[in-house]
C-alpha positions as a Markdown table, in Angstrom:
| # | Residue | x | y | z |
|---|---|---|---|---|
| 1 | Unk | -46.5 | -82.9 | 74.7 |
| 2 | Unk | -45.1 | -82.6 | 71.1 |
| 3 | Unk | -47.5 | -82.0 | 68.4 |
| 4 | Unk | -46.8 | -84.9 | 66.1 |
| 5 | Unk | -45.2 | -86.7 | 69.0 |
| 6 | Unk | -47.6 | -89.7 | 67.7 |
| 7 | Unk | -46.2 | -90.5 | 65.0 |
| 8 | Unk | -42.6 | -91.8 | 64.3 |
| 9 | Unk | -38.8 | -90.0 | 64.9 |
| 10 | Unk | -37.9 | -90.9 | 61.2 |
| 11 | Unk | -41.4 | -90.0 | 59.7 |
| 12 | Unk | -41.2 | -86.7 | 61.6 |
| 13 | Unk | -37.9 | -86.5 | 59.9 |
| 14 | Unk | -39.0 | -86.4 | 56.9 |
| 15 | Unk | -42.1 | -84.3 | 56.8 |
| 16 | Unk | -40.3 | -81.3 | 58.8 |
| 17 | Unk | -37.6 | -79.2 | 57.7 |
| 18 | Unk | -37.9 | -77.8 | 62.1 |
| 19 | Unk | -40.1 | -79.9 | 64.5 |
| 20 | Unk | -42.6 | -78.5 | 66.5 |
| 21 | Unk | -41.3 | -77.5 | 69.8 |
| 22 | Unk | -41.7 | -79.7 | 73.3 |
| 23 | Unk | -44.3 | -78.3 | 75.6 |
| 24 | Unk | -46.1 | -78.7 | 78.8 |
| 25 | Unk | -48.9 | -77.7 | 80.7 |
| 26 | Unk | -46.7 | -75.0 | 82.6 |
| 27 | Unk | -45.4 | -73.6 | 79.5 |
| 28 | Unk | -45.6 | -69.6 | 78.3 |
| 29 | Unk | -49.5 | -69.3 | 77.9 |
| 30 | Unk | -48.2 | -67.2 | 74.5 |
| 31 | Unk | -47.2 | -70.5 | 73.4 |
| 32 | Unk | -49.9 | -72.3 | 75.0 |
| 33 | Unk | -52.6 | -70.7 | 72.9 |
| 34 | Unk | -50.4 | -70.9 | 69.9 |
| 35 | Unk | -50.2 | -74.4 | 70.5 |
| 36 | Unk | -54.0 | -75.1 | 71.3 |
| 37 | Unk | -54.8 | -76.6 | 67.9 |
| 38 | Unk | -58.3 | -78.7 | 67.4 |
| 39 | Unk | -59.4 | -78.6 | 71.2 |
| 40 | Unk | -61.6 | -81.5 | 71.0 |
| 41 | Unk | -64.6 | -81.8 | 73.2 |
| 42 | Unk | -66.6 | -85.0 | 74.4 |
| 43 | Unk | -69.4 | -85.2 | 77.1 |
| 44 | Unk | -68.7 | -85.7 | 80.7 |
| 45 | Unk | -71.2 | -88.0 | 80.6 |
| 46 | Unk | -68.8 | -90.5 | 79.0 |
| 47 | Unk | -68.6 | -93.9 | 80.9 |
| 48 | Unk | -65.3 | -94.7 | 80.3 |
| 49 | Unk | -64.0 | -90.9 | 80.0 |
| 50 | Unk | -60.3 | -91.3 | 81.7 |
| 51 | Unk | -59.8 | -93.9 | 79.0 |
| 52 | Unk | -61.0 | -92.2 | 76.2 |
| 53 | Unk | -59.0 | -89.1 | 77.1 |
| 54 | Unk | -55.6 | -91.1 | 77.1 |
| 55 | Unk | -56.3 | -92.8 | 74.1 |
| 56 | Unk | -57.1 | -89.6 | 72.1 |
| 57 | Unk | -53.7 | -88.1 | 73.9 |
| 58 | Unk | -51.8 | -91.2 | 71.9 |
| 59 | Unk | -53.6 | -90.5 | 68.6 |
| 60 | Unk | -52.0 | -87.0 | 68.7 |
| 61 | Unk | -54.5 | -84.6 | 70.2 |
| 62 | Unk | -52.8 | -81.8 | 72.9 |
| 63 | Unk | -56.4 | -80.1 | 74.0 |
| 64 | Unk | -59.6 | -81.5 | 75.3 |
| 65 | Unk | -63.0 | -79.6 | 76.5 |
| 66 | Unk | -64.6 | -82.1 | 78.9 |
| 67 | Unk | -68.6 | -80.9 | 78.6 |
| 68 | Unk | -70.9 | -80.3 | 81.8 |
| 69 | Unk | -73.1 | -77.6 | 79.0 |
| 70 | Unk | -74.9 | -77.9 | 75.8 |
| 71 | Unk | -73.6 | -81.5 | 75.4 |
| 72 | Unk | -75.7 | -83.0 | 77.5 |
| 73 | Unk | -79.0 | -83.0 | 79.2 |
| 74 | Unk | -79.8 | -80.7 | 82.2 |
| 75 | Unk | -81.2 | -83.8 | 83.7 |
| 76 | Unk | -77.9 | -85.4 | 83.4 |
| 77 | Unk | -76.0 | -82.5 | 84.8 |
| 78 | Unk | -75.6 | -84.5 | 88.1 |
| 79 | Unk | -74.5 | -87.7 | 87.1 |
| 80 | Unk | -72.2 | -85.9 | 84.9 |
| 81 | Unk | -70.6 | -83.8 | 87.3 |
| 82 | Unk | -70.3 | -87.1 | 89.6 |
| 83 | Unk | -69.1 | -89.4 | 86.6 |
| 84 | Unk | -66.5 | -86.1 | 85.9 |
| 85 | Unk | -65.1 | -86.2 | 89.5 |
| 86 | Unk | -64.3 | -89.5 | 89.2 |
| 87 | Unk | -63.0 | -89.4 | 85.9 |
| 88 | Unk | -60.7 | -86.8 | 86.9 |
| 89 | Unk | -59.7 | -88.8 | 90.0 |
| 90 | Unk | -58.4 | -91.6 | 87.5 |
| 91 | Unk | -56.5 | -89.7 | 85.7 |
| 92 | Unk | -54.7 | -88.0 | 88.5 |
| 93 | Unk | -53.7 | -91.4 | 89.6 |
| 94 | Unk | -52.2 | -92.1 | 86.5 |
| 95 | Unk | -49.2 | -90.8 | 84.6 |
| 96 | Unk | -49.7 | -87.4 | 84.1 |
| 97 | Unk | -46.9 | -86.9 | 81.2 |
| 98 | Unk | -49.5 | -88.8 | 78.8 |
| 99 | Unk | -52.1 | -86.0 | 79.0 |
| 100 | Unk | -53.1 | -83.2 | 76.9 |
| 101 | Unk | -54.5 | -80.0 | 78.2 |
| 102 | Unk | -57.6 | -80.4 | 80.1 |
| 103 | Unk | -60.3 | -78.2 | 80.8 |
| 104 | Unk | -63.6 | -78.2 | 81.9 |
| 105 | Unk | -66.7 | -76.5 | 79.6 |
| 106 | Unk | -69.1 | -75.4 | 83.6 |
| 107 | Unk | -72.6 | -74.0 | 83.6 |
| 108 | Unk | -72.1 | -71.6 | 85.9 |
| 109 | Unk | -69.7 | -70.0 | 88.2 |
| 110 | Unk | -71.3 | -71.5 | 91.1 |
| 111 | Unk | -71.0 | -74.8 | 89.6 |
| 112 | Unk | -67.1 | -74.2 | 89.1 |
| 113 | Unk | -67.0 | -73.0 | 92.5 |
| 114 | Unk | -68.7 | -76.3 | 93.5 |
| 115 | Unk | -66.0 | -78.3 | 90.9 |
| 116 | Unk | -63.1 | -77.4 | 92.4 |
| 117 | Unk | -64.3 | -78.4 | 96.0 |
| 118 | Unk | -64.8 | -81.7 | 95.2 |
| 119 | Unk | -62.5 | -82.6 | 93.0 |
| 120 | Unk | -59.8 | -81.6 | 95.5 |
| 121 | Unk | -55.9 | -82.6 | 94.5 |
| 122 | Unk | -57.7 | -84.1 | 91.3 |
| 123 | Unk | -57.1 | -80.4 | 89.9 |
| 124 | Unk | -53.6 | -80.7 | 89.1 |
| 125 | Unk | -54.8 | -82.6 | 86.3 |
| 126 | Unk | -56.8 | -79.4 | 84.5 |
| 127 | Unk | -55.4 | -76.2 | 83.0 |
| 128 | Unk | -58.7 | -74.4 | 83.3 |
| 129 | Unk | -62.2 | -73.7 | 82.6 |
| 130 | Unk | -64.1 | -73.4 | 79.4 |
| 131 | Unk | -66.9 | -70.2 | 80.7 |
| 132 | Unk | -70.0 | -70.1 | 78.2 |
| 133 | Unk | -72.2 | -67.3 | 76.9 |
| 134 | Unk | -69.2 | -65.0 | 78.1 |
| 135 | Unk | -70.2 | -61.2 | 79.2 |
| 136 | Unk | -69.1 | -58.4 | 80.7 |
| 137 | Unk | -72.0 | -59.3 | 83.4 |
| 138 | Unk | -71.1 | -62.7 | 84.0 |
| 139 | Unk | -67.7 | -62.7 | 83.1 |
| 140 | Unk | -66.6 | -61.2 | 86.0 |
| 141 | Unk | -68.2 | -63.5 | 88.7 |
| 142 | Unk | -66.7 | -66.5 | 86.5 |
| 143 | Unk | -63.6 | -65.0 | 86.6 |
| 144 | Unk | -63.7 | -64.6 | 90.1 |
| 145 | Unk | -64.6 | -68.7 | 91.2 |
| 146 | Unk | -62.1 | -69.5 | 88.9 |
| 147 | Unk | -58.9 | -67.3 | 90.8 |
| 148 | Unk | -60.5 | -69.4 | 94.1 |
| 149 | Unk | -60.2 | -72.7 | 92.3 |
| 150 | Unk | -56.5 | -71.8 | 91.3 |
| 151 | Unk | -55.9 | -70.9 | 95.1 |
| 152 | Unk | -56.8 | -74.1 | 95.6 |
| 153 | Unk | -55.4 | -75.8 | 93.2 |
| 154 | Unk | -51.9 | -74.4 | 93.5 |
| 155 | Unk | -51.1 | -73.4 | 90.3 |
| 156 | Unk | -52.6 | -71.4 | 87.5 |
| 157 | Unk | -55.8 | -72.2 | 86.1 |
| 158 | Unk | -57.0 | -70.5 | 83.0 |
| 159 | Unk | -60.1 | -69.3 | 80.9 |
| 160 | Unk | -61.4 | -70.0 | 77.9 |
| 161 | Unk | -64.6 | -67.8 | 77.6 |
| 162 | Unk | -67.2 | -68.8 | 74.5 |
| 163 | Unk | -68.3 | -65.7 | 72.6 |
| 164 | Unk | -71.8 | -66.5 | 71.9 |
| 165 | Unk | -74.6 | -64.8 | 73.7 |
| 166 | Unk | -77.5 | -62.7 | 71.8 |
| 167 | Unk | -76.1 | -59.4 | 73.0 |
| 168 | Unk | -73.4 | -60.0 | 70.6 |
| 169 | Unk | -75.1 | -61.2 | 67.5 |
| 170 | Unk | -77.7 | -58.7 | 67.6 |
| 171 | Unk | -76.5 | -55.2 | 66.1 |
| 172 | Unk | -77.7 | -53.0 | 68.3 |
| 173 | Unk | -75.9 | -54.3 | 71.3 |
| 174 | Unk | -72.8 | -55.7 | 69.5 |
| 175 | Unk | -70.9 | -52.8 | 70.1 |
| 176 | Unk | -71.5 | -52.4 | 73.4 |
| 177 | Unk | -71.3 | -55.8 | 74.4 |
| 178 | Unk | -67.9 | -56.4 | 72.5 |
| 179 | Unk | -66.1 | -53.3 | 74.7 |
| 180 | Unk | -67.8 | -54.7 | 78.1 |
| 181 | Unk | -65.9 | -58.3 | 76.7 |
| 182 | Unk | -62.9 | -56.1 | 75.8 |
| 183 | Unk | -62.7 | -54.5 | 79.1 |
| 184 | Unk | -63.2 | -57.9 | 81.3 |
| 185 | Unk | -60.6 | -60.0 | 79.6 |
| 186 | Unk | -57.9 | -56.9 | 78.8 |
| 187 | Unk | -57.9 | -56.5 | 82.7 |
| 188 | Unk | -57.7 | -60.3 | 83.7 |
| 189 | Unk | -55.1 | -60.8 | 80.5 |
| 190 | Unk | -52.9 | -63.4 | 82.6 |
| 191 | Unk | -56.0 | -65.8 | 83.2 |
| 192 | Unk | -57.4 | -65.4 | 80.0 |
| 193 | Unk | -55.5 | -68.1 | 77.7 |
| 194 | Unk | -57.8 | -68.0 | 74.1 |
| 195 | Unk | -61.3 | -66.8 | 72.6 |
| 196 | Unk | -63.6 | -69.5 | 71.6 |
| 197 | Unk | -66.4 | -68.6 | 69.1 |
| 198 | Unk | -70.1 | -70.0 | 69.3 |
| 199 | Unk | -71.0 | -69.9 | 65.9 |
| 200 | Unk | -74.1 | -72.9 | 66.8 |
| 201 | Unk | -75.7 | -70.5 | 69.0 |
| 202 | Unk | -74.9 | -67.1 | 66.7 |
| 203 | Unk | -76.7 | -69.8 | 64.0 |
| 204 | Unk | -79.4 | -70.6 | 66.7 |
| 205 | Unk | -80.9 | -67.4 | 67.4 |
| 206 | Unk | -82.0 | -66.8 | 63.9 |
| 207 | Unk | -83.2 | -70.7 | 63.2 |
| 208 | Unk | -80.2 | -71.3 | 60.7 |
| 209 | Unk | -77.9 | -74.5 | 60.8 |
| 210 | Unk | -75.2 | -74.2 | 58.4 |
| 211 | Unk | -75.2 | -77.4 | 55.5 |
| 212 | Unk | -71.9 | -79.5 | 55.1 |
| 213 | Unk | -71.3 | -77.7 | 51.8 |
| 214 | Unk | -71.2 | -74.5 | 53.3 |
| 215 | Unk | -68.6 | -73.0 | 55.9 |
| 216 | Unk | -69.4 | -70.3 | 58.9 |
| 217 | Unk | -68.4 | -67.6 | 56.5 |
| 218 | Unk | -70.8 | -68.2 | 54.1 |
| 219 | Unk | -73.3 | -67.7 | 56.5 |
| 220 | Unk | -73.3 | -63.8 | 56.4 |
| 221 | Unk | -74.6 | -63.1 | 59.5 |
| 222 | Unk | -72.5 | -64.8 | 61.2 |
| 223 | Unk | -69.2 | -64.0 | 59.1 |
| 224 | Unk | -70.0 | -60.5 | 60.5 |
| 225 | Unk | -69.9 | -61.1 | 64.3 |
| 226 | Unk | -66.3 | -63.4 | 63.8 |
| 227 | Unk | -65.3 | -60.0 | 61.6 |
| 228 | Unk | -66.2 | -57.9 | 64.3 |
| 229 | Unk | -64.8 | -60.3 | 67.2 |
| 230 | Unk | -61.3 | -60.3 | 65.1 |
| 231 | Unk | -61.3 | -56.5 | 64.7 |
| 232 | Unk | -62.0 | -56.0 | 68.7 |
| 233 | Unk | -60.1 | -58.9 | 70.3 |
| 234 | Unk | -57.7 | -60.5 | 67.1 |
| 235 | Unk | -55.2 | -57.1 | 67.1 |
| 236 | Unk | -51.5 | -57.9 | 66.7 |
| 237 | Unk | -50.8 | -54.5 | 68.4 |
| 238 | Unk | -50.3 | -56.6 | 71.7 |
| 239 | Unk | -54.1 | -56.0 | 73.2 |
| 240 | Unk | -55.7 | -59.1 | 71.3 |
| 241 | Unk | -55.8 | -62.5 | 72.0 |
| 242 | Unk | -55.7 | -65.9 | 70.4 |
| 243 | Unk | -59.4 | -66.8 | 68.9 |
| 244 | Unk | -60.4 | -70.1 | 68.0 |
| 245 | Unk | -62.1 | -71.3 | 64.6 |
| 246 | Unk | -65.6 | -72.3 | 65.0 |
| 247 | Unk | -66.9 | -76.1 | 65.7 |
| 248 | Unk | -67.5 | -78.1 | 62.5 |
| 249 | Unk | -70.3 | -80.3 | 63.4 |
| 250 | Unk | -70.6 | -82.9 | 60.6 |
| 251 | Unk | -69.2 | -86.1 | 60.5 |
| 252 | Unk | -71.8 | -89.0 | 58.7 |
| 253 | Unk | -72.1 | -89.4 | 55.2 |
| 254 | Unk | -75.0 | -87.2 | 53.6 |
| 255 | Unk | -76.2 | -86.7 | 50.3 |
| 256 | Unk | -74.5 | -84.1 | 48.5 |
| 257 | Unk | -75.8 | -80.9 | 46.8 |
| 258 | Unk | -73.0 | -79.5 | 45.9 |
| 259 | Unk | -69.7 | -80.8 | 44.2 |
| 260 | Unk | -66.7 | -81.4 | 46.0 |
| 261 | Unk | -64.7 | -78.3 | 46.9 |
| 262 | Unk | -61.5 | -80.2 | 47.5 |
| 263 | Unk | -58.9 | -80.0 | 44.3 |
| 264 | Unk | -57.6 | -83.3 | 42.8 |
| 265 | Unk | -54.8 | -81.3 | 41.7 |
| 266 | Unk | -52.5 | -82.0 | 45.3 |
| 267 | Unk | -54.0 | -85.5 | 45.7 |
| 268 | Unk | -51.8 | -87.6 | 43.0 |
| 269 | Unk | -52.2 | -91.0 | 42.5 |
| 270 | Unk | -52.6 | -94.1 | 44.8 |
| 271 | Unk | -52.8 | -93.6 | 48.3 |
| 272 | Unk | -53.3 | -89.9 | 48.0 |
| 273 | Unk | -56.4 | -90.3 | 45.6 |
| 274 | Unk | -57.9 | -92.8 | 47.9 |
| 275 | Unk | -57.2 | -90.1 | 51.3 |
| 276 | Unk | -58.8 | -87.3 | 49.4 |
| 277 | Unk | -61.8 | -89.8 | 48.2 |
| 278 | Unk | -62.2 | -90.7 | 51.8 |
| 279 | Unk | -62.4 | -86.6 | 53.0 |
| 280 | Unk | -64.8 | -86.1 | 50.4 |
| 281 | Unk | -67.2 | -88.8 | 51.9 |
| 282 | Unk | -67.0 | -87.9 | 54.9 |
| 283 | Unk | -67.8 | -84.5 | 54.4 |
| 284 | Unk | -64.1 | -83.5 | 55.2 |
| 285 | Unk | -63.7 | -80.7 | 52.2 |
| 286 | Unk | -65.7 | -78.3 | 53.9 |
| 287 | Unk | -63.8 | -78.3 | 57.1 |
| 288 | Unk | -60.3 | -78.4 | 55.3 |
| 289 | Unk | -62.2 | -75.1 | 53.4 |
| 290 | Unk | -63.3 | -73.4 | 56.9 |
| 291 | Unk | -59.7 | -74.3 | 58.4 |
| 292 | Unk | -58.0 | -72.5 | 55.3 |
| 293 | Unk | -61.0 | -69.4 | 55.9 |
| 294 | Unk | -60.2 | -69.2 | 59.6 |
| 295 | Unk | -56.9 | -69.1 | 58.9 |
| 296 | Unk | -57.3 | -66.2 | 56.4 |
| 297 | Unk | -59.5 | -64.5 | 59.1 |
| 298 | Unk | -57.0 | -64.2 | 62.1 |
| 299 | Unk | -58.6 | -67.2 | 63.5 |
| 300 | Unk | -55.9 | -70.6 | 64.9 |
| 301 | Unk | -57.1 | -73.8 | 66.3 |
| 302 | Unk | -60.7 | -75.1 | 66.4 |
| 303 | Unk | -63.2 | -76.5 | 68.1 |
| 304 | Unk | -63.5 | -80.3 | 67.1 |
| 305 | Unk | -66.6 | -82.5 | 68.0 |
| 306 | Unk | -65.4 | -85.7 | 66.4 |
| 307 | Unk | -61.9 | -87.3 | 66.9 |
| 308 | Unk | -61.6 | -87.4 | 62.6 |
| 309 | Unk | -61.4 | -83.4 | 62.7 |
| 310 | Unk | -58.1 | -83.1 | 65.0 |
| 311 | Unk | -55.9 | -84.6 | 62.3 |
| 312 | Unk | -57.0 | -82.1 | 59.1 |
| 313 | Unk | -56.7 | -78.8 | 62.1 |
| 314 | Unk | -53.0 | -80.2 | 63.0 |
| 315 | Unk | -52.3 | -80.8 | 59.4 |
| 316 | Unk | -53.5 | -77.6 | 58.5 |
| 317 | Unk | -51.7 | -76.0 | 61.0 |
| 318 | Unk | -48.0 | -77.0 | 60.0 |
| 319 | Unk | -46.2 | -73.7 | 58.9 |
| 320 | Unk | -45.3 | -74.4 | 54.9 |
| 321 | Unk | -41.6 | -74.0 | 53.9 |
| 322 | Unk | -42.9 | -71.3 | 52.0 |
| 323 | Unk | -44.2 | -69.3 | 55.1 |
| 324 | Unk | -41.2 | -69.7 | 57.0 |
| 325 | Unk | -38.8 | -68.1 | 54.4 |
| 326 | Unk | -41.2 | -65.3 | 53.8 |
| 327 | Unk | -41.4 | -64.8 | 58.1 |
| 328 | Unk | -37.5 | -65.1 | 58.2 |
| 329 | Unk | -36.9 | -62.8 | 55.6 |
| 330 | Unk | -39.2 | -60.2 | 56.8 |
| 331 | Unk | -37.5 | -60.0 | 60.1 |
| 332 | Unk | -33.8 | -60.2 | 59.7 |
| 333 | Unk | -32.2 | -57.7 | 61.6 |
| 334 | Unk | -30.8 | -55.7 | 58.7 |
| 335 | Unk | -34.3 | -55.2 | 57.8 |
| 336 | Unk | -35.4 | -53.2 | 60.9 |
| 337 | Unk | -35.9 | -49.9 | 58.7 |
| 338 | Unk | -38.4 | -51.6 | 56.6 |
| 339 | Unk | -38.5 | -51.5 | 52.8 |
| 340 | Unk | -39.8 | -54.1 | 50.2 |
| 341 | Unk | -38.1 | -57.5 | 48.7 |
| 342 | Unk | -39.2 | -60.2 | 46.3 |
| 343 | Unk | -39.5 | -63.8 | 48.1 |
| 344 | Unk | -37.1 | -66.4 | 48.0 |
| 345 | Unk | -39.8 | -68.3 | 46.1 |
| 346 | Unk | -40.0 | -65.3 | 43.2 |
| 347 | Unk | -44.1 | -65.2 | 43.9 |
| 348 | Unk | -44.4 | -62.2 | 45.6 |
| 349 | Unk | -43.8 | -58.9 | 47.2 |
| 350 | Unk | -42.9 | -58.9 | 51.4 |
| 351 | Unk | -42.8 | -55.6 | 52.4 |
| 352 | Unk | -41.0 | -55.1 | 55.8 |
| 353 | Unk | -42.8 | -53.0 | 58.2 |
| 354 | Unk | -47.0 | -53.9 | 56.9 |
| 355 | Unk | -45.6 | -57.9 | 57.0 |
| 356 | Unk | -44.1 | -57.9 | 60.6 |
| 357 | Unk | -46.9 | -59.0 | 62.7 |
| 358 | Unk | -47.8 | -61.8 | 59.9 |
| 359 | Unk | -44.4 | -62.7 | 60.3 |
| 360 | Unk | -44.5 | -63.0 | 64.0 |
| 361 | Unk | -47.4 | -65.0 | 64.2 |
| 362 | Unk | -46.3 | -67.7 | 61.8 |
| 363 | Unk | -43.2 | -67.8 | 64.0 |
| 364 | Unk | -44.6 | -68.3 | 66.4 |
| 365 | Unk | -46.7 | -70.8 | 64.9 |
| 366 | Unk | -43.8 | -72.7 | 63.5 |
| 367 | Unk | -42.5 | -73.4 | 67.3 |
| 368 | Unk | -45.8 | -75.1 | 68.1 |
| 369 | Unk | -46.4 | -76.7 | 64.8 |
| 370 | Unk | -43.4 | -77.3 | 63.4 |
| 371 | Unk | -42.2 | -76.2 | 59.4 |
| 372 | Unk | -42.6 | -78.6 | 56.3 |
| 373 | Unk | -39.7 | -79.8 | 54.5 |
| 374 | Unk | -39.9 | -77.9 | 51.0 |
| 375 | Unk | -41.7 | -80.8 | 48.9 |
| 376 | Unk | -43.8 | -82.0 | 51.5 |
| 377 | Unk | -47.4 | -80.6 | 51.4 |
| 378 | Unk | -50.2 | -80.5 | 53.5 |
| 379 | Unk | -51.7 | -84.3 | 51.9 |
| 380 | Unk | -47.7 | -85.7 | 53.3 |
| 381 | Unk | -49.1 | -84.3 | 56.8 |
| 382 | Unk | -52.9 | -85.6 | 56.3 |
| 383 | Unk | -51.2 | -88.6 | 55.4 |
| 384 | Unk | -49.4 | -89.0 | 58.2 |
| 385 | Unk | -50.8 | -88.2 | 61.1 |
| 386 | Unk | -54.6 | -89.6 | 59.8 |
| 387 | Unk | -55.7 | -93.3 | 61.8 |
| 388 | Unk | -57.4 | -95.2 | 59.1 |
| 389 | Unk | -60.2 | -95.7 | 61.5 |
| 390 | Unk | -60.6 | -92.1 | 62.0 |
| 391 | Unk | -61.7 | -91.7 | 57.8 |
């Protein structure tokens, strides 16, 4: 897998002043969770689910959440599980250099238990499990049916808990239901590969539903549970983790309320103007906003409920030429005993020793991601990598 991969050697060439690295599914998980990007999820209920999973592989997607939970019916939950087996079976007979990472979103751990027996040498084909309403509580027995199913497997399987139960919205148990989260994942750190935020059920327990004009962070009450989830989990002092952006669930054209919130200034003439009409209609502003406000929050990758959303999070996700000078500066070797210099790009102040960790993690973003060239901008990338079908 090669983010980008998609698209061709001489476009690549000239969008990218370094290419995203090469990866696999046995790579570092350090890398791994980096490299996540929009982790797109689709029921398991899906007919023709092997298929669809290889074709979104092609149009550039590297992480897929196949859904036994809140996509679909608990009626269905049988046929789904049945349909999923055999899906999987498929695609384990198939080539399995053209897949992206695979994991399964389980109701239970006794369901995952169940998963894993059945599907039998069909899970050399997943990286993990997706474990919802993640707690202390029932963190631990998840955790536990999932080192059986890697037994089994024969090779590592790993967990991507959801952060969304009550006891963590509501104040008075937030703080104790963050350090039980804390404790379960710190000790298990080597299974655990990212975070993944809930924000539909945070929005859920209070009645709210966010509009297509607004972004998670506007919604207060929940901007305060990601703050607080960053501030536990999101440390750059080696105990946090990777936490993924929030799902943006629109897609169809609606009626507006509100004016556009994407610039015309970076979308100049022809094609451009007609990509940045096309966002606009379908509602795309708002997720490019909540990409840029995730980004600003400590949180990488997404959670991506349409096909149309993977493109803008990959796009988004491309380390700017700027970026990478800053990051390379800060942590030339000369520079070990700190201190303050102007940028290369005479816009601001990078001061050694408070810009480290930034500087690390947009390093490290760079390998998965890649760097743009210095006059490519992140409408080249939309550009790019975007299917005109997909808009």
């Amino acid at each position: 897998m090669q983010h980008f991969g998609h698209i061709a050697p001489a476009e690549r060439a000239r969008l990218f002043h370094r290419e995203p690295r090469a990866f696999a599914a046995d790579s570092p998980p350090e890398f791994l969770a980096t490299a996540l990007g929009a982790t797109l999820y689709t029921p398991a209920t899906r007919p023709r689910l092997a298929e669809d999973v290889r074709k979104q592989a092609a149009r550039g997607t590297v992480s897929m959440v196949l859904c036994l939970e809140d996509s679909i019916s608990d009626e269905d939950v049988p046929a789904a599980e049945r349909n999923l087996v055999h899906q999987l079976g498929v695609l384990a007979a198939g080539p399995a250099d053209a897949l992206p990472l695979l994991f399964v979103r389980v109701r239970t751990p006794e369901q995952l238990s169940d998963l894993a027996r059945r599907l039998g040498p069909s899970l050399r084909v997943l990286s993990g499990f997706v474990l919802p309403k993640f707690t202390e509580k029932c963190g631990l027995a998840f955790l536990d049916a999932l080192a059986a199913a890697e037994s089994a497997a024969g090779h590592r399987l790993y967990a991507m808990p959801v952060l969304e139960s009550p006891e963590l919205l509501h104040v008075e148990t937030r703080h104790e239901a963050l350090a039980g989260i804390a404790r379960t994942v710190r000790a298990h750190r080597d299974r655990v590969l990212a975070l993944r935020l809930g924000v539909t059920d945070f929005c859920s327990a209070y009645g709210l539903r966010r509009p297509a004009d607004l972004t998670a962070y506007d919604v207060r009450i929940v901007a305060s549970v990601i703050a607080d989830v960053v501030n536990v989990l999101g440390r750059a002092d080696g105990t946090g983790f990777t936490i993924t952006g929030p799902v943006w669930e629109y897609f169809p054209v609606a009626e507006r309320m509100f004016k556009p919130q994407l610039r015309r200034t970076p979308f100049v003439g022809g094609e451009a103007d007609e990509l940045r009409d096309a966002l606009i209609e379908r509602d795309m502003d708002g997720l490019l906003r909540e990409i840029a406000l995730d980004r600003a929050n400590g949180l990488l990758g997404k959670t991506c409920i349409h096909p149309s959303h993977v493109a803008p999070v990959h796009a988004l996700s491309v380390v700017t030429h700027e970026e990478y000078s800053d990051a390379e500066d800060i942590l030339r070797p000369e520079r070990g005993g700190g201190g303050v210099l102007r940028s290369a790009y005479t816009n601001k102040m990078n001061e050694v020793k408070p810009h480290r960790a930034w500087a690390e993690r947009i390093l490290r973003r760079a390998d998965a991601f890649g760097v743009a060239r210095e006059d490519v901008g992140f409408v080249d990338l939309l550009a790019a990598v975007t299917p005109q079908d997909a808009l």
